[in-house]
N, C-alpha and C positions, 0 to 999 in steps of 0.2 A: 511707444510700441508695446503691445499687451507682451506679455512673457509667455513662450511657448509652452504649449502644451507635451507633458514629453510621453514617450513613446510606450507603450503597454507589452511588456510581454508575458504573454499567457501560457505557461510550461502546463500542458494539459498531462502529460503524464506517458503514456500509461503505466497501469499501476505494477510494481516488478524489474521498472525498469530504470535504477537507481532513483527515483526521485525522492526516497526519504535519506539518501546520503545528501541529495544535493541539496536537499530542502533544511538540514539540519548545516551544512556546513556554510549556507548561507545568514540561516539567524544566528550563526555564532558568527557569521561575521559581517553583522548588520551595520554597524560602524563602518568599518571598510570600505564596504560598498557605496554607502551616502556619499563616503569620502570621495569615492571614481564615480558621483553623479547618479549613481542606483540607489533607487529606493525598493528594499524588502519589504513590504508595508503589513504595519501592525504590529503593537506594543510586545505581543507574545507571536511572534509571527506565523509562527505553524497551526495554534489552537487560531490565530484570528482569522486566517487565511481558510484553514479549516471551515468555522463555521459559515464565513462571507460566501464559500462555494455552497454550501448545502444549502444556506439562508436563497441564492438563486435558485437553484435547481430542485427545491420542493416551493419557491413562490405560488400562491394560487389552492395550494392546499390546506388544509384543517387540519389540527391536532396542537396539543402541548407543545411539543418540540418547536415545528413550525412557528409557533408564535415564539419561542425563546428566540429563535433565529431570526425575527422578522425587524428587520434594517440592518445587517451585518455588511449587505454585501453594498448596498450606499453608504453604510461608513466608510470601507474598505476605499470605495469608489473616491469617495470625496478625497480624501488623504490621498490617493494617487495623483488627481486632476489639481490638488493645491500644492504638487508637488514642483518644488524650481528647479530641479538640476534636468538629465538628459532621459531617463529611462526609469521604469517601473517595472519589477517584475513579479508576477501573482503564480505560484508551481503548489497545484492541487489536484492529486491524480483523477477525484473525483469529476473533472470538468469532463474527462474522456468519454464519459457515459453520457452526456447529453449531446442527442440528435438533432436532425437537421434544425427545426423553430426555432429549441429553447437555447440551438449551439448561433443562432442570428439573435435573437436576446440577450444575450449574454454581449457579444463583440456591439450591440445597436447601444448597449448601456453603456460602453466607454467612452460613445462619443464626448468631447471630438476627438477622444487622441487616437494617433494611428497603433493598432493595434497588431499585434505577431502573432502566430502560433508557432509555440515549439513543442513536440514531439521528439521523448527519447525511447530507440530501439534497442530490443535485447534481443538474441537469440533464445528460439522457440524452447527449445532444448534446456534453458535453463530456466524459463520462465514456468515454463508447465506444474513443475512440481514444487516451484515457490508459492503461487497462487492454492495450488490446492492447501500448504499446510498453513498459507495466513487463511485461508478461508477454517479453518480449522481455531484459528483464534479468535472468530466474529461469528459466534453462532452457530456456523454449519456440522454436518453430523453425516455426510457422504464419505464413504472410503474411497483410498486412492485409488480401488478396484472401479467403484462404481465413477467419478472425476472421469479416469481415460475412457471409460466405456464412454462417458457421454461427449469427450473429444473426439474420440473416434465411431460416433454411432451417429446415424441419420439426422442431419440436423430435423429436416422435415419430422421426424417421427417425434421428438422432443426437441423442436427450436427453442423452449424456456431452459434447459438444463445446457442445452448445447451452448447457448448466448450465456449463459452464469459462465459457465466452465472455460469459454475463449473470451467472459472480459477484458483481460489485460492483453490480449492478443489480436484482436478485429482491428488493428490497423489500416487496413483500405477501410473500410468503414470509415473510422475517424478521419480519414484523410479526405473522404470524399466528402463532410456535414462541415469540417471547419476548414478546409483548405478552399473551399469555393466561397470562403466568406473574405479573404486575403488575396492579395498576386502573390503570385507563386514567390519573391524576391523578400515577402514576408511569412512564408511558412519555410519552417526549418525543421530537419531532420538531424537528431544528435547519437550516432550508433554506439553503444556503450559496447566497450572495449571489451573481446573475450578474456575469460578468467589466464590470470596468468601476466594481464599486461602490466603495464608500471605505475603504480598509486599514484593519481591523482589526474589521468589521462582523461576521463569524463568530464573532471570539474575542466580541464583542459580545454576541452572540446565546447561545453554546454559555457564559457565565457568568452570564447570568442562571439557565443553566436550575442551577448549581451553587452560585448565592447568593453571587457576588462580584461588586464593583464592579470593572468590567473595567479603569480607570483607572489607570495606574501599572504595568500589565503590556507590556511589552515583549520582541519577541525578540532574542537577541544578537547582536550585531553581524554580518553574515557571514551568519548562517544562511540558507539556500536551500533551497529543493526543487523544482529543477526538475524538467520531463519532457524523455526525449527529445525530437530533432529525427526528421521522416520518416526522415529517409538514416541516421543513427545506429540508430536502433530495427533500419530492414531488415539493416543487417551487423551486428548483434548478433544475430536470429536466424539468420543466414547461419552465425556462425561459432559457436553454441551445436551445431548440427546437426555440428560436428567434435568436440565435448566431450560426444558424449554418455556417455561411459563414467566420466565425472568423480561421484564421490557427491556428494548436494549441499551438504555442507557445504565439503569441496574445492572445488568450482564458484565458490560463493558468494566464501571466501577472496580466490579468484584473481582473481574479473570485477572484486570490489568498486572495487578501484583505478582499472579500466579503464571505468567505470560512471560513478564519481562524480568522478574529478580528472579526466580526459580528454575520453570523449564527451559527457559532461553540460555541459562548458563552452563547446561548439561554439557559434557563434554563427552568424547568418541561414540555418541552415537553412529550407527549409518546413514547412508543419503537415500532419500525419496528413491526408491528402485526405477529406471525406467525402462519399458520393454521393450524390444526390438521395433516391433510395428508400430511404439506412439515414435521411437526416435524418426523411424522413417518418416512419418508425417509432420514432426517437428521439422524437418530437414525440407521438406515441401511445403510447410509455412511459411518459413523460412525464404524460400525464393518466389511466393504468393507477396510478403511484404516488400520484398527489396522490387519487385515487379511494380507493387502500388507507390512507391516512391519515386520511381523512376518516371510513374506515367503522370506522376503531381506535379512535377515538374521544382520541387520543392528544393531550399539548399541542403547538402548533405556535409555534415562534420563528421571526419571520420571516414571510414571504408565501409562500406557496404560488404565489399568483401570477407569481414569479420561475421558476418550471421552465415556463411558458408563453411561451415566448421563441421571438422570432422568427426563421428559419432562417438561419445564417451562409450563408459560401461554400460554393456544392455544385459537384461534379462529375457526367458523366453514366458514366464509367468510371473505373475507380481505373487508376493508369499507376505503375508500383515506381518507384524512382530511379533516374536515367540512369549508366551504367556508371563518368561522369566524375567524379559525386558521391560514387557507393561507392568508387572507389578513393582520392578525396580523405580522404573518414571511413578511412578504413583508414590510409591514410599517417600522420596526424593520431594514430591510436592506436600506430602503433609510436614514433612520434616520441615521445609521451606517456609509452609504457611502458618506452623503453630507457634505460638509468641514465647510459649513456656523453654525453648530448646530442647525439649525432647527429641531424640534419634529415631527414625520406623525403619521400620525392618521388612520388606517382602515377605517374611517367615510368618507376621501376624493372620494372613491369609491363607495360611499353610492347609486347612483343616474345614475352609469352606468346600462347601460345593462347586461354587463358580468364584473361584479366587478371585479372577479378573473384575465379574461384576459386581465383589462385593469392594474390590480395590476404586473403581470408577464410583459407587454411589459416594466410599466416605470419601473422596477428595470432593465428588458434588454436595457433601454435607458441609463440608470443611469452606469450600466457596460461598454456602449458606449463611454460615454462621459469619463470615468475615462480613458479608451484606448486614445482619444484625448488629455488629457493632460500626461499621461505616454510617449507617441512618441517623442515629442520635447524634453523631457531630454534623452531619449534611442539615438533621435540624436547626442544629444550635448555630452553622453559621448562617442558614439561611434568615434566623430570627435577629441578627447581627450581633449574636455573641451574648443573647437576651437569657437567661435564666426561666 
């Protein structure tokens, strides 16, 4: 008798809505899991998983990258399909973005195993001002003013800013390109627990839907994922708008350090302000998702009744952060990024004209220069350590 082929499941994401806790508490415990029959597939599971998703979803196109990416995701594939125990699971929030074809391509390449989709839900309300400030770490240069204007502005008048700004949120969309590729007994809906619940209620949730006893998993020591703070997010796209000419894999290189070991550490910042009118509309997206779930007919882990939450703090106009903060967040990231230990001080800016934008160019000089010495090793191990 041939050995069954085991089961695929495809944690499409979206993006916000834990899946770099889950996807992180997973490859720490890769082990584990093979142990209960699941396989997290791939040596570094998050970077392979990573590329396997993108290596699909720009197939067919031209360029550098592309071709770095080109057979990740038949690695990926392969390693699944030679896999003997009971279940596979691939959690790449990037799969959310792919529509109706390339989301039948995708589930037509796993043949034959039978394949899931799971989908985990957040409330609007929290997700809104997460997305804008990780957008804030990948390039963009939109203020939170401008973000809710285009949540709340005519999709017709700008559908391209409107679809950026509700990526992680177009839930019936998603439901309706990959849930019609599945019976509904294979698409799964995982509601992440409102803030406040009890550590570990997601992984909770998101291993029933995969047939492990969530017990005995734990993440490792250390691990975080934070989001920015308001004043962090604003001068990062402040100083993204001097890097625009950077590719984005350059980009990415450069910020990573000043992203994760510095501004992410900031502490008693404030939170992303949100105004009366986006809460209301978050609260009506809100019951647009739990509607599109309901009419998928999909399984639900968790309460649905959890994204019916009741309004945090609102504001009646959004106000950016006061000049003395951004120069604080700035001083804080040369300090972070210069190798010599040197202390900066906000006071160095004292005597410009535009304190702020002379604060925003030297951290964009200081991102510059760390690209100038990153290159010379990127050469020398590309050369394999050749002289």
């Amino acid at each position: 008798m041939a050995p069954r082929t085991p089961d695929i499941y495809l944690h499409i994401g979206p993006m916000k809505s834990g899946t770099s806790y889950l996807q992180q508490l997973m490859a720490d415990n890769q082990a584990a899991l093979r142990a209960d029959g699941v396989l997290f597939p791939g040596r570094n599971p998050r970077s392979d998983q990573g590329r396997a998703v993108r290596d699909i979803l720009t197939s067919g196109r031209d360029g550098d990258q592309q071709r770095a990416l080109a057979g990740s995701w038949a690695k990926l594939r392969e390693e699944m399909l030679r896999f003997d125990g009971r279940a596979c699971v691939v959690s790449m929030e990037f799969l959310s973005f792919a529509r109706g074809k390339l989301a039948r391509q995708i589930v037509a390449s796993l043949a034959p195993a039978r394949v899931h989709i799971v989908l985990t839900l957040r409330d609007s309300a929290r997700v809104l001002p997460s997305s804008w400030a990780t957008q804030t770490r990948n390039t963009k240069t939109a203020s939170w003013q401008e973000f809710t204007d285009a949540v709340l502005g005519n999709r017709r008048r700008n559908r391209r800013q409107w679809r950026r700004s509700m990526r992680a949120l177009n839930v019936p969309r998603m439901l309706k390109d990959w849930g019609e590729l599945v019976p509904s007994e294979r698409l799964h809906v995982v509601v992440v627990p409102p803030s406040g619940a009890a550590h570990g209620l997601l992984w909770e949730r998101f291993a029933s839907v995969i047939g492990v006893d969530p017990g005995g998993y734990e993440p490792a020591p250390g691990r975080r994922n934070e989001s920015f703070g308001y004043v962090s997010a604003d001068l990062m796209r402040r100083v993204n708008a001097q890097l625009v000419d950077l590719p984005p894999g350059t980009y990415h290189r450069a910020v990573r350090y000043l992203v994760k070991e510095v501004l992410d550490r900031r502490t008693g910042e404030p939170q992303v302000p949100m105004t009366r009118r986006l809460n209301r509309f978050a609260r009506r997206w809100n019951r647009t998702m739990v509607d599109a779930v309901i009419s998928s007919g999909a399984q639900v882990y968790g309460d649905l009744d959890d994204l019916r939450v009741v309004p945090g703090v609102t504001v009646d106009k959004i106000e950016p952060p006061s000049d003395d903060a951004l120069l604080a967040a700035a001083a804080d990231a040369l300090t972070g990024m210069n190798q010599d230990g040197e202390k900066f001080s906000p006071s160095r800016w004292a005597e410009a004209s535009d304190p702020v934008g002379a604060a925003v160019r030297e951290v964009a000089d200081a991102v510059r220069r760390a690209i100038d010495l990153q290159e010379p090793v990127e050469s020398y191990r590309t050369r394999g350590g050749r002289s």
